[in-house]
C-alpha positions in Angstrom: 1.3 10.4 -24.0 2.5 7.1 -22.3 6.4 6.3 -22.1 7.2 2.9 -23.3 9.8 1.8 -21.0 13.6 0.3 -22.2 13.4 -2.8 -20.6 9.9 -4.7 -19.2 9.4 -5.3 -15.9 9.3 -9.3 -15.2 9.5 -11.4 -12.3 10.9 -14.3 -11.7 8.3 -16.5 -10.7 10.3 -20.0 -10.3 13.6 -21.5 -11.5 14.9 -25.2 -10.9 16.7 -27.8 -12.8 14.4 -30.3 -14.1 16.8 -33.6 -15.7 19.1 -31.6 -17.7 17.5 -28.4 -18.4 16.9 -25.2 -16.2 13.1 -24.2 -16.3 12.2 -20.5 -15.6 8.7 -19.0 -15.3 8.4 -15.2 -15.5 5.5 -12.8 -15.4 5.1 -9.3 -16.7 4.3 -7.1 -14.1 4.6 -4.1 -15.9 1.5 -1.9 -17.5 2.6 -2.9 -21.1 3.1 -6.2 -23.4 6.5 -7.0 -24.0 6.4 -7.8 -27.8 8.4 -10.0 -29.6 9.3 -10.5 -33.1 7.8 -7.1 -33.8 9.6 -6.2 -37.6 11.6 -3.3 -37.0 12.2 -3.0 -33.8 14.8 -5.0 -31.4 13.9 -8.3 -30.0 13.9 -8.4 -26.1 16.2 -11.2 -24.6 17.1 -12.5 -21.7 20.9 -13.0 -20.6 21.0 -16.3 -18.4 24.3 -16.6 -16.7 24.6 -19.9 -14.6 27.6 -19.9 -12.1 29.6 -22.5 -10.4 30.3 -20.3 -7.2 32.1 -17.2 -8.3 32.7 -19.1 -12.1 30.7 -18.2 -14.8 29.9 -21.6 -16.3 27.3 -21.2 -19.2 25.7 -17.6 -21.0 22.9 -17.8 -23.2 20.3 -15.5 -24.7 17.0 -16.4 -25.1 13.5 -15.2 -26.7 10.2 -15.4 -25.1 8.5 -18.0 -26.5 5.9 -15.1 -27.2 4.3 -11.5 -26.9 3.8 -11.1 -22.6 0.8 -8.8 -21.9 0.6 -7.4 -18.7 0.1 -9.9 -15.9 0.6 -13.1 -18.2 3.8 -15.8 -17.3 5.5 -17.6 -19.9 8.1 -20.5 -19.1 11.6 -21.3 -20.8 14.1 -23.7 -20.9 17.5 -24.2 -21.6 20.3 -26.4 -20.4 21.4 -26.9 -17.2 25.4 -25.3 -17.5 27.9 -28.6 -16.2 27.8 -28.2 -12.1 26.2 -24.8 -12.3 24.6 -23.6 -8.6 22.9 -20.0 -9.7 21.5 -18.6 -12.2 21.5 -14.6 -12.9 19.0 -12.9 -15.4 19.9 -9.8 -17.4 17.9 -7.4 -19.5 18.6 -7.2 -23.4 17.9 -6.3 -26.5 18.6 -7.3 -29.7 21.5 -6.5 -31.8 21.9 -3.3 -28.8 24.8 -2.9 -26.9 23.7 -3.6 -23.3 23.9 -0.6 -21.0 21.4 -2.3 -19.3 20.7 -2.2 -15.4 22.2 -5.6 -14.6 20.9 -8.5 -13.1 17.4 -8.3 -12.1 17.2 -12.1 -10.5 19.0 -14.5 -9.5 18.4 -17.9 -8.0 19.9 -20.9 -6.4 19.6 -23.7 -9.0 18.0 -26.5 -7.2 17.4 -30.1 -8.9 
């Protein structure tokens, strides 16, 4: 019997600040689709933290725009936090507390 793991294994395959947004591309490099929207069961989300040096400046969760089989990328965008330099990713689930593994990217926010 295969394990389902607690939190999918994506990579960060790009992150930049395009006008006023931050655009992020990741891929799931793991054996199995992240689902979402799946009735029942806790939506995954991302925690984007963007920093101004050692100050947290914006924190947002997000959705994938859509279910993520193995090997596929989806992009997302959200604002651009006011001076922000980096950009940390966090594991999550919905409506879970987080005892997740911590940040598993982060990036130097380029425009």
């Amino acid at each position: 019997m295969a394990i389902l793991p607690l939190f999918p294994e994506l990579e960060l395959l790009d992150a930049h600040v395009d006008g006023g947004d931050v655009i992020v591309t990741l891929k799931n490099v793991g054996a199995f689709t992240i689902r979402t929207r799946t009735y029942g069961e806790p939506e995954y989300r991302l925690i984007a933290k963007q920093f101004d040096g050692d100050v947290q400046v914006d924190d947002r969760w997000l959705a994938l725009p859509r279910d993520l089989a193995p090997g596929e990328a989806a992009t997302i965008a959200f604002p651009h936090g006011q001076h922000a330099t980096t950009l940390r990713l966090e594991h999550a689930l919905q409506d879970v507390p987080s005892p997740g593994p911590g940040t598993f990217a982060e990036v130097r926010l380029v425009r």
